[in-house]
N, C-alpha and C positions, 0 to 999 in steps of 0.2 A: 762797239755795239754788236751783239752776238744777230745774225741772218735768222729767219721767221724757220730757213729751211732745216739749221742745224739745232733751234727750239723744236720742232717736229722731232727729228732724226732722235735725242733726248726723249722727250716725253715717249717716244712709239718702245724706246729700248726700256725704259722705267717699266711701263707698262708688261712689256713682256716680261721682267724680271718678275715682278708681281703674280702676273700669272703661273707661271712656274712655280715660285712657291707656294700658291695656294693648290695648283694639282700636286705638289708633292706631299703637302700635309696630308691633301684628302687619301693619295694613293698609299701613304705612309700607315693611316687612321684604316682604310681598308682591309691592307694585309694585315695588321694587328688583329681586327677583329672576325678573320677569315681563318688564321693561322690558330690549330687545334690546340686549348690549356694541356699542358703533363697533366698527368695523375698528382693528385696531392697527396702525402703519407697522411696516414690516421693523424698525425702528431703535427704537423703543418697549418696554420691557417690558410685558406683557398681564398685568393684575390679574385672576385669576380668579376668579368670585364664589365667597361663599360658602357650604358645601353647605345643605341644607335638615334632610338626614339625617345621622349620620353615618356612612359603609358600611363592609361588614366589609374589616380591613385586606387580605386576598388577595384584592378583586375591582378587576378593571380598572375603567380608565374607561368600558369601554364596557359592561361589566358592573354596573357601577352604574347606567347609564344606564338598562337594559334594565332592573333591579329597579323600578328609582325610576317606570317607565314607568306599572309596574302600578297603584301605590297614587297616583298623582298628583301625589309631590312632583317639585319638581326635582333633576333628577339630579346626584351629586355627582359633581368631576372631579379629586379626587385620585388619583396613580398609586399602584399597589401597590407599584412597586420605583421607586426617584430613576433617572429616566431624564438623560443629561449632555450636554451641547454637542458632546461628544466622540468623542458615538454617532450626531451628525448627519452625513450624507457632505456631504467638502467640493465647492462647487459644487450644493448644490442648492437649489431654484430656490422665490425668496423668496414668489412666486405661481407659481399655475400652475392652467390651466382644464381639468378632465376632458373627457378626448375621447370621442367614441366607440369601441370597441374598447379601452379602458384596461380593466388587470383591477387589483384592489385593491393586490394583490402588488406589480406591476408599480410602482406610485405609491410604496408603504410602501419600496421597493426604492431609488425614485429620491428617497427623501429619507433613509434610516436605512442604514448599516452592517450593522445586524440589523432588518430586514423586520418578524417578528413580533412585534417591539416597538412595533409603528403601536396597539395600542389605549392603550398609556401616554402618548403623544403626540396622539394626536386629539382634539384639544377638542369635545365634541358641542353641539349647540344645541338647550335643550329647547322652543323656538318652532318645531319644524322635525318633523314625523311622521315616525317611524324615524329617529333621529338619526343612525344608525351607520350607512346606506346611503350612496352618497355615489353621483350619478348624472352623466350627460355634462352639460355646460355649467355645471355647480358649478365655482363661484372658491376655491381653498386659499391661504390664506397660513402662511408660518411664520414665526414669532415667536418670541423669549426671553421668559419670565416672569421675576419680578420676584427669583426666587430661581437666577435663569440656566438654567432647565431648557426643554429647546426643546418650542415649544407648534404643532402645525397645526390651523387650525381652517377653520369655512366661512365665508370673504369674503363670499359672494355668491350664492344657492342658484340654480339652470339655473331655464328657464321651466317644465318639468312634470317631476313628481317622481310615478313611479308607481311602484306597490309590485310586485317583479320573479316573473313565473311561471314554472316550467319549461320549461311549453308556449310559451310567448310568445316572439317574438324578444328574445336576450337584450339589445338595442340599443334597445330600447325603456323599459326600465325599467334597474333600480341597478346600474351593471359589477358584476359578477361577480367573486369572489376570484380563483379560477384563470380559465387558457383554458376558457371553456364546453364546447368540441368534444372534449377531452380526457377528459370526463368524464361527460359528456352518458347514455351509453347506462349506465353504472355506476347515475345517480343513479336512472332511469324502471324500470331491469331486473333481473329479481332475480342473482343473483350467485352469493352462496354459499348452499349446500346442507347440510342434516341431513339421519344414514342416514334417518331417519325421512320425510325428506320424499320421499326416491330410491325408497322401498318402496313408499310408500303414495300416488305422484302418478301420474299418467294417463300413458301412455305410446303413443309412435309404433308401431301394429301393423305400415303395410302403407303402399303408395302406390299410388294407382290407376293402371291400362295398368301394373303390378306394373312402374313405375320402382324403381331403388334407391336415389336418392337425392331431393331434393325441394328448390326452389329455388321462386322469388316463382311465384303462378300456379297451383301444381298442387297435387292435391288428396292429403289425406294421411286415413288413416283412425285412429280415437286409442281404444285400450280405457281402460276404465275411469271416463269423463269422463260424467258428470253435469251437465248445461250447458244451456239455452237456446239458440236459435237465434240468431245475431249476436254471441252472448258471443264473448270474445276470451280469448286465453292466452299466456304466454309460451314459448316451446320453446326450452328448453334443453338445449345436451351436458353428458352431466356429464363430466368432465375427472377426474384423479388426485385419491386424499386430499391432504390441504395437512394433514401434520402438525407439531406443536411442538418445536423439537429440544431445548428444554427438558427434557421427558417421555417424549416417543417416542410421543404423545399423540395421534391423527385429530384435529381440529380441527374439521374441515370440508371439503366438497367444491365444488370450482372450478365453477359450472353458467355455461357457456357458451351466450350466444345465439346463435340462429341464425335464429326468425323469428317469426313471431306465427301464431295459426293461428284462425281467421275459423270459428267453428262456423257449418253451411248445413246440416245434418240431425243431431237428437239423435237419439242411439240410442246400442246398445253392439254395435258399435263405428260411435262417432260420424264424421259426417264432416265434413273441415274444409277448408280454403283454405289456402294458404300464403299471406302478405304479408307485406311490411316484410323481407326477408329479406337476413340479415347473414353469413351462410354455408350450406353446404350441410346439409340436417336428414338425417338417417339414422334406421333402425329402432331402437328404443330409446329413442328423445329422448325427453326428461319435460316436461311440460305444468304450469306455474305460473299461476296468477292473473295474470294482469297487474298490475301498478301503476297505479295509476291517481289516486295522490296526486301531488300538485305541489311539489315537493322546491324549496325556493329555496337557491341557490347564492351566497347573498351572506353565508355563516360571515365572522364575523373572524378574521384569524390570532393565535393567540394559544398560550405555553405550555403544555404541561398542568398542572394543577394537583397535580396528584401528582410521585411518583418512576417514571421508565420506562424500562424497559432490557429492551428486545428483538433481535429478529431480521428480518430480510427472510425469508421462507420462499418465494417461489412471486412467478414473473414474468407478468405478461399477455400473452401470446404466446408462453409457451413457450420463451422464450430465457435464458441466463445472465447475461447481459449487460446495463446497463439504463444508461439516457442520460438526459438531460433529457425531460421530459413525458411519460413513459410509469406506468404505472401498475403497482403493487407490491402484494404482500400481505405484513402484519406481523404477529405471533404473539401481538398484543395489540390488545384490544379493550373491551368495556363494562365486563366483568369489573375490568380493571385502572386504569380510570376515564380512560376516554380518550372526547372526542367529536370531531365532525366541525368542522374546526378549528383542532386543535392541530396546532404544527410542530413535526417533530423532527429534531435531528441524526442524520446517517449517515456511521459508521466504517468501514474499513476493520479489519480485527483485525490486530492484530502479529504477522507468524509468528515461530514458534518455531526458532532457531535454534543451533550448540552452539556456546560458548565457547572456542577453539582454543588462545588464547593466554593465559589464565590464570598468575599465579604466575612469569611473567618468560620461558617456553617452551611451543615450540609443543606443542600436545599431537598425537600420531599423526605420518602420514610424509603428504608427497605424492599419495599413491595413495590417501589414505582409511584407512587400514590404522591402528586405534589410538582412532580419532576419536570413536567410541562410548561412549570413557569421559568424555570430555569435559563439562562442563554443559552443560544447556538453560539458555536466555535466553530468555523473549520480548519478541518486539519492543513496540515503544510501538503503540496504537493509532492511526490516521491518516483527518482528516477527510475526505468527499472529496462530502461533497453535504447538501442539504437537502429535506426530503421534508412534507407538507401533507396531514394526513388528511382525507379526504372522505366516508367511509363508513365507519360505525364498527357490528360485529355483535356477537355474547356473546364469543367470545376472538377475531377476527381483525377487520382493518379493512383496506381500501382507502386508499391513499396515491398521489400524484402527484408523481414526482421534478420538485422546483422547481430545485434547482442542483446541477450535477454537474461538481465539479474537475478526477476524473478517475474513472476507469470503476468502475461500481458492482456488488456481484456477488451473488445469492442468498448469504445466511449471512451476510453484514455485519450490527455494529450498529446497530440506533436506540435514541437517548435521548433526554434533555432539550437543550434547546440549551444 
């Protein structure tokens, strides 16, 4: 009969064997997935590791990344939708080295069919801080994976990789989704406006030498401003309601910059400086905080996650008409789960037109005369652009016309792509 003590002495060694082997798997499973992939030739299928976590099924690859960022594992690089061969454009280019002045688009562009499909395809590297930025002198290759699904990943990361500021030359640090200059004064400057904040902000009394208007230089007097000396503000026009043609709803009000104003004497009424000035200020203009957060401009383009189906409501300039890279307002925002980011399609709506020829004859004469009883048809909807939100408030957002087929008009749709 085997002693209680030499049962112990057994079980305590089993035990430690056990252990051991499961820290060696684990230590085994870590340097595998520590240890950096080769390059895969154009002609190779790229095995991709496997995850650490498993992520929820609607988050991108680049959204897993960014999860995974937090808690330390590595990030997983399954796509949420099967992206296909078929979605890659033919002709593009098996490597290729980011330049200076590349914007994210511009790249996802010159390899995808559909653009905002660049986070299902981007392979990130979690050896690499910010995986999802991708800066001038990074090497890209694309590759097939092992299940034919097209893989880009980074070949080759540029000699300095710095994490990109508002303020800072954008050439310095990660391109930039869109053109930076497009959008530049939206991201620093406040924009839109609550009645709340029109009532209750500091406003343009008076100009000194009683000018009437007020341009970089000259001196502007502001009631109701509460401020320090050297404090800074933004002056904005407020511009028309931007309502929801949803509802019939005020939304919001369009505040237009026009300059900054450099408080030199507090008081009531304060007096200030005009600088930085972007049009003419007038009596009335309202006095915002300045911004003075550093907005980075390197969003991935990416779906929205929800259902959306809005409106253009309101053009940056006052025109009807809108072309590539001008900037839009949409009747959808926080509220309806949109962030800065998402791209969406923009429709044209089908006009409605009457049925003439129904039932084997013409309906009415010539002249019109008759045509009234006719049916309404409406026509199909029709694409005619792509648009990239950049600025997303509680119901409205700033958008950047990315591609424009044919001409785009207040009261067009957007949706999902």
């Amino acid at each position: 009969m085997v002693s209680n003590q030499i049962l112990g002495t057994r079980a305590a060694a089993g035990l430690l064997v056990a252990v051991l082997a499961v820290s060696g798997c684990s230590h085994f499973r870590h340097k595998e997935a520590a240890a950096p992939a080769p390059a895969a030739a154009a002609t190779t299928p790229v095995a991709r590791a496997a995850p650490a976590a498993e992520p929820a099924q609607d988050m991108t690859a680049t959204e897993a990344a960014i999860a995974a960022a937090g808690s330390g594992a590595a990030p997983a690089a399954a796509p949420s939708a099967p992206v296909t061969s078929d979605m890659v454009k033919p002709g593009a280019p098996m490597h290729y080295t980011v330049k200076r002045g590349d914007t994210l688009w511009g790249i996802a562009s010159m390899y995808l069919k559909d653009p905002w499909l660049w986070p299902e395809v981007w392979v990130i590297n979690p050896q690499v801080a910010n995986p999802h930025l991708i800066y001038p002198g990074d090497k890209l290759a694309l590759a097939y994976g092992g299940d034919g699904r097209p893989q880009v990943s980074l070949e080759q990361a540029g000699a300095v990789r710095l994490d990109p500021r508002l303020r800072s030359t954008p050439l310095d640090g990660a391109i930039p989704t869109i053109p930076y200059n497009a959008i530049a004064a939206f991201l620093s400057r406040p924009s839109v406006m609550t009645e709340d904040q029109i009532r209750h902000a500091p406003y343009v009394l008076a100009f000194r030498d009683l000018h009437q208007v007020g341009g970089d230089a000259n001196e502007a007097y502001i009631s109701n401003l509460e401020a320090t000396e050297n404090a800074r503000y933004a002056v904005v026009h407020v511009a028309g309601p931007l309502r929801d043609p949803d509802d019939g709803k005020v939304v919001g009000y369009e505040g237009i910059y026009t300059a900054t104003a450099l408080v030199r004497r507090p008081g009531n009424p304060a007096k200030t400086v005009l600088i930085d000035a972007a049009r003419e200020t007038v009596a009335g203009d309202r006095l915002l905080s300045a911004d003075n957060s550093e907005t980075p401009i390197t969003f991935m383009p990416h779906a929205p996650a929800g259902d959306i189906h809005g409106r253009i409501i309101d053009v940056v300039g006052g025109t009807d008409l809108v072309g590539q890279y001008e900037v839009v307002v949409i009747n959808r925002g926080k509220q309806h789960g949109l962030e800065a980011g998402n791209v969406l399609a923009i429709d044209e709506a089908g006009e409605v037109v009457r049925d003439l020829y129904r039932g084997g004859k013409q309906i009415g004469d010539t002249n019109g005369f008759g045509t009234s009883f006719a049916p309404k048809v409406r026509l199909p909807d029709e694409r005619t652009g792509t648009m990239l939100v950049f600025k997303v408030f509680d119901r409205v957002s700033y958008a950047l016309i990315l591609a424009a087929s044919d001409t785009i008009h207040v009261q067009d749709v957007v949706h999902n792509p």
